[in-house]
Short mmCIF file of the C-alpha atoms (twelve columns), coordinates in Angstrom:
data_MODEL
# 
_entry.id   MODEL 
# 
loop_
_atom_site.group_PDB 
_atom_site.id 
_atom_site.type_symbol 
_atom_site.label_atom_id 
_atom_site.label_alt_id 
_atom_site.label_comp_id 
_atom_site.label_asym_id 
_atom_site.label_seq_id 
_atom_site.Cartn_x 
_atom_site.Cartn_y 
_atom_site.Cartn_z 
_atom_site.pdbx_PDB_model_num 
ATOM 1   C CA . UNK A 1   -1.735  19.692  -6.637  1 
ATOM 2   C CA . UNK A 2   0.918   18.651  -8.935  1 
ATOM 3   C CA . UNK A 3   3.662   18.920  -6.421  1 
ATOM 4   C CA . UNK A 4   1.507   16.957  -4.058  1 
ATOM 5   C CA . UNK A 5   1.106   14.220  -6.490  1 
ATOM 6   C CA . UNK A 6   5.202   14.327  -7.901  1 
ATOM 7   C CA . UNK A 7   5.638   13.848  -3.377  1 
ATOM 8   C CA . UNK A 8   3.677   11.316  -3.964  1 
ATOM 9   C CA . UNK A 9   4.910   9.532   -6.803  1 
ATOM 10  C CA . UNK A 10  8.236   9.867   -5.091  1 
ATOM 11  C CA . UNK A 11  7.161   7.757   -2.119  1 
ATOM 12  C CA . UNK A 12  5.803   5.165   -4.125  1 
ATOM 13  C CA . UNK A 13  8.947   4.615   -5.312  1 
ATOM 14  C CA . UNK A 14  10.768  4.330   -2.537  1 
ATOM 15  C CA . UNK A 15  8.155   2.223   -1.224  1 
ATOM 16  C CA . UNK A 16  8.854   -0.066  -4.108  1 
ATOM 17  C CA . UNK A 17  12.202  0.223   -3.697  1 
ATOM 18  C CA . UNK A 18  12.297  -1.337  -0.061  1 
ATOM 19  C CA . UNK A 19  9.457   -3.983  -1.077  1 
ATOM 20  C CA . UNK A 20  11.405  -5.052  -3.395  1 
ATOM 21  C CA . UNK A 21  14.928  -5.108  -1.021  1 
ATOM 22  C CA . UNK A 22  12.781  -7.144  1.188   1 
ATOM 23  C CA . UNK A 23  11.456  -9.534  -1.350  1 
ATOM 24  C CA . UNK A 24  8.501   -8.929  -2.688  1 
ATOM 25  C CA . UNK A 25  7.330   -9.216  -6.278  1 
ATOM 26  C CA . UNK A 26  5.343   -6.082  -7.600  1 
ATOM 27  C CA . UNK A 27  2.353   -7.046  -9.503  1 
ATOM 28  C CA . UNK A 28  0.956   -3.547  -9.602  1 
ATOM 29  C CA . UNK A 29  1.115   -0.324  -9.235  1 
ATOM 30  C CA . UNK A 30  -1.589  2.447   -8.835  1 
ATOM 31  C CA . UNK A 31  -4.823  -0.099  -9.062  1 
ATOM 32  C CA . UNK A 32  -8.169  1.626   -9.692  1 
ATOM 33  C CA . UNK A 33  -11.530 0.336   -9.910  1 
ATOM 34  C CA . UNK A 34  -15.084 1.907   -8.807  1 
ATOM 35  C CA . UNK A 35  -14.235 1.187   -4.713  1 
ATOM 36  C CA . UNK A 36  -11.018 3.091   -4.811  1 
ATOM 37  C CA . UNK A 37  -7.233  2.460   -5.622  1 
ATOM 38  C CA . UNK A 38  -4.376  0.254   -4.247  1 
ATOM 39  C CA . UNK A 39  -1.354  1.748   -4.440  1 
ATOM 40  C CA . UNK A 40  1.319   -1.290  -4.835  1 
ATOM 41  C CA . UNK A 41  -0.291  -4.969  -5.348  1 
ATOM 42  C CA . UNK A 42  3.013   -7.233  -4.385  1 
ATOM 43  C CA . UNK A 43  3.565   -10.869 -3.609  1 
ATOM 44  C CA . UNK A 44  5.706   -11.410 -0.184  1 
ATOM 45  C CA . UNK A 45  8.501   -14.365 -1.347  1 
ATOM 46  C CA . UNK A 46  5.445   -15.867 -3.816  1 
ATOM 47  C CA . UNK A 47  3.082   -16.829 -1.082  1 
ATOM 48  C CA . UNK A 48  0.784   -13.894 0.374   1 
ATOM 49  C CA . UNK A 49  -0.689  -11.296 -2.046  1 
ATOM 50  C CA . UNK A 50  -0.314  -7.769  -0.727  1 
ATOM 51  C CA . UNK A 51  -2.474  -5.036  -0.860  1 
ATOM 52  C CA . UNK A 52  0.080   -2.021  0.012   1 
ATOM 53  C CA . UNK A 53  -0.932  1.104   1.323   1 
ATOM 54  C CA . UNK A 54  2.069   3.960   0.809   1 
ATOM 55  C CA . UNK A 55  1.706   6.879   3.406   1 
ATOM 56  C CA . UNK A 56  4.684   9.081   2.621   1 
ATOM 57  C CA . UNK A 57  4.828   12.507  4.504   1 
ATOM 58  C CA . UNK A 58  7.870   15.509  5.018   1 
ATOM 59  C CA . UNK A 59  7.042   15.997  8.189   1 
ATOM 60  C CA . UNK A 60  5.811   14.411  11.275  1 
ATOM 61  C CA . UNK A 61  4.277   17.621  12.800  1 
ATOM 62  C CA . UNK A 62  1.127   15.859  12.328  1 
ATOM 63  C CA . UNK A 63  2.115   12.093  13.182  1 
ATOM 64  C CA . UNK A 64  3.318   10.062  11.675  1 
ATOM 65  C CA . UNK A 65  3.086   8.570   8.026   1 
ATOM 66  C CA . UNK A 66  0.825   5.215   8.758   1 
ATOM 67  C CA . UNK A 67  -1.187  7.104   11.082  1 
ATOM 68  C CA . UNK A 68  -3.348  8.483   8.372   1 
ATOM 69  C CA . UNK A 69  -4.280  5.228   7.429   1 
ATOM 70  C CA . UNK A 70  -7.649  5.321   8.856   1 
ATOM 71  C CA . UNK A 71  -10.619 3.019   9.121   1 
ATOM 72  C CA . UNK A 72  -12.407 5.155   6.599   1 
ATOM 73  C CA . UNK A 73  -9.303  4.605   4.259   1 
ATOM 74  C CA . UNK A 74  -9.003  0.709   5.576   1 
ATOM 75  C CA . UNK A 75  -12.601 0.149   4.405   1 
ATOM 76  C CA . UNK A 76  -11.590 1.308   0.801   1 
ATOM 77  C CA . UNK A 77  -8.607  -0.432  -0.069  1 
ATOM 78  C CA . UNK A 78  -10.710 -3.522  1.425   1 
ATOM 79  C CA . UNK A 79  -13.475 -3.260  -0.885  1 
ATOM 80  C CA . UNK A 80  -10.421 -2.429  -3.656  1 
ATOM 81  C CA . UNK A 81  -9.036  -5.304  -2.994  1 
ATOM 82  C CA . UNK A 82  -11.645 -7.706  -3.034  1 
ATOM 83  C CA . UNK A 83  -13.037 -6.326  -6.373  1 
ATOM 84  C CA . UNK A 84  -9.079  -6.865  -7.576  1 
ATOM 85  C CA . UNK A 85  -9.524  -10.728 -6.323  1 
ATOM 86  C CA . UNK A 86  -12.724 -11.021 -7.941  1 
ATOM 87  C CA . UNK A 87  -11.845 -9.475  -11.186 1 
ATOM 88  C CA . UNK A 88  -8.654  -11.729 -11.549 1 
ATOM 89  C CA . UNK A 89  -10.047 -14.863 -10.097 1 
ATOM 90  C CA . UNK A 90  -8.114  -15.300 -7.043  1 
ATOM 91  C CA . UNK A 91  -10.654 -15.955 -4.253  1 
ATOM 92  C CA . UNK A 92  -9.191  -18.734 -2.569  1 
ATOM 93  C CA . UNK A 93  -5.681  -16.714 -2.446  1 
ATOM 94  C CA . UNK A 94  -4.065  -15.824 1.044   1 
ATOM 95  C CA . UNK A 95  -3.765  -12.219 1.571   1 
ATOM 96  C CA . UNK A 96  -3.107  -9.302  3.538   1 
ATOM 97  C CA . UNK A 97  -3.039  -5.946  3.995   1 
ATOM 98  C CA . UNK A 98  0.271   -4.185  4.589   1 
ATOM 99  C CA . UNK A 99  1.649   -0.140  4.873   1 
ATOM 100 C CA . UNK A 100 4.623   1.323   3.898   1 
ATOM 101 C CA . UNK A 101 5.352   5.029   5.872   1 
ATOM 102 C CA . UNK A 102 7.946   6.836   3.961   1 
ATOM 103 C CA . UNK A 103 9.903   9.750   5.323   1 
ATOM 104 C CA . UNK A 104 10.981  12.305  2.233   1 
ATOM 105 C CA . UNK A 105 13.196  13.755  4.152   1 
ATOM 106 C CA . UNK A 106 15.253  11.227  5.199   1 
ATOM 107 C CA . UNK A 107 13.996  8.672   2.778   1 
ATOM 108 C CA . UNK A 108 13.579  6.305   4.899   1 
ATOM 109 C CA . UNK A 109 10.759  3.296   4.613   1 
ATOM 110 C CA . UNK A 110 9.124   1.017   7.005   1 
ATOM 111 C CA . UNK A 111 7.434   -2.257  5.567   1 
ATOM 112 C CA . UNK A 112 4.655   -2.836  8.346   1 
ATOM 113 C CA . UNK A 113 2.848   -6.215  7.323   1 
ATOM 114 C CA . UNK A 114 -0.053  -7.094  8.100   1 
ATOM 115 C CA . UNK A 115 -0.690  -3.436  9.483   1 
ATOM 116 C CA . UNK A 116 -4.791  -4.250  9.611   1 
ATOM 117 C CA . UNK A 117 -7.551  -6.974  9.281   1 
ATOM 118 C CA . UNK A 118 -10.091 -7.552  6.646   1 
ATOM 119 C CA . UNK A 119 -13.798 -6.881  7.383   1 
ATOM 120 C CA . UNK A 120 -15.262 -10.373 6.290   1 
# 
């Protein structure tokens, strides 16, 4: 379990890495609250608050990295996110939901905005 979660740490940080390269400003990291957890909370160049998803996998033997972003695991970081919004006061805030699919092997990142819609 612990190397799981040190792979995991590991794409986290590249995922911050290439938010970062392409703009974004990291609020927060690791968000947890009674409806589940938010990896990265970011703003996109100040306007859109993001609600990042990292998927980071070695291997793509069983697809790839955003595929396991499921609509089990879309209905979580939804509810996350709106308890986030609630708890800070930012209801009338525009938002999204984006992925970021890591590689470890070849560390390589892919920023996929808007990657899915909010149940409303």
């Amino acid at each position: 379990m612990t190397d799981r979660k040190s792979l995991g740490r590991k794409g986290e940080d590249i995922a911050c890495k290439a938010l970062k390269r392409d703009r974004y400003k990291i609020i927060e990291k690791n968000y947890r609250c009674r409806q589940g957890e938010i990896d990265i909370i970011a703003e996109d160049k100040g306007k859109v608050l993001c609600f990042v998803e990292v998927k980071a996998k070695s291997s793509t033997g069983f697809g790839l990295p955003e595929e396991a972003v499921t609509r089990r695991k879309q209905n979580k970081i939804q509810a996350a996110a709106f308890s986030y919004i609630e708890s800070k006061g930012l209801k009338s805030r525009a938002m999204r939901f984006d992925v970021v699919s890591v590689d470890l092997v070849s560390l390589v990142s892919r920023i996929i905005k808007n990657a899915f819609d909010a149940d409303m």
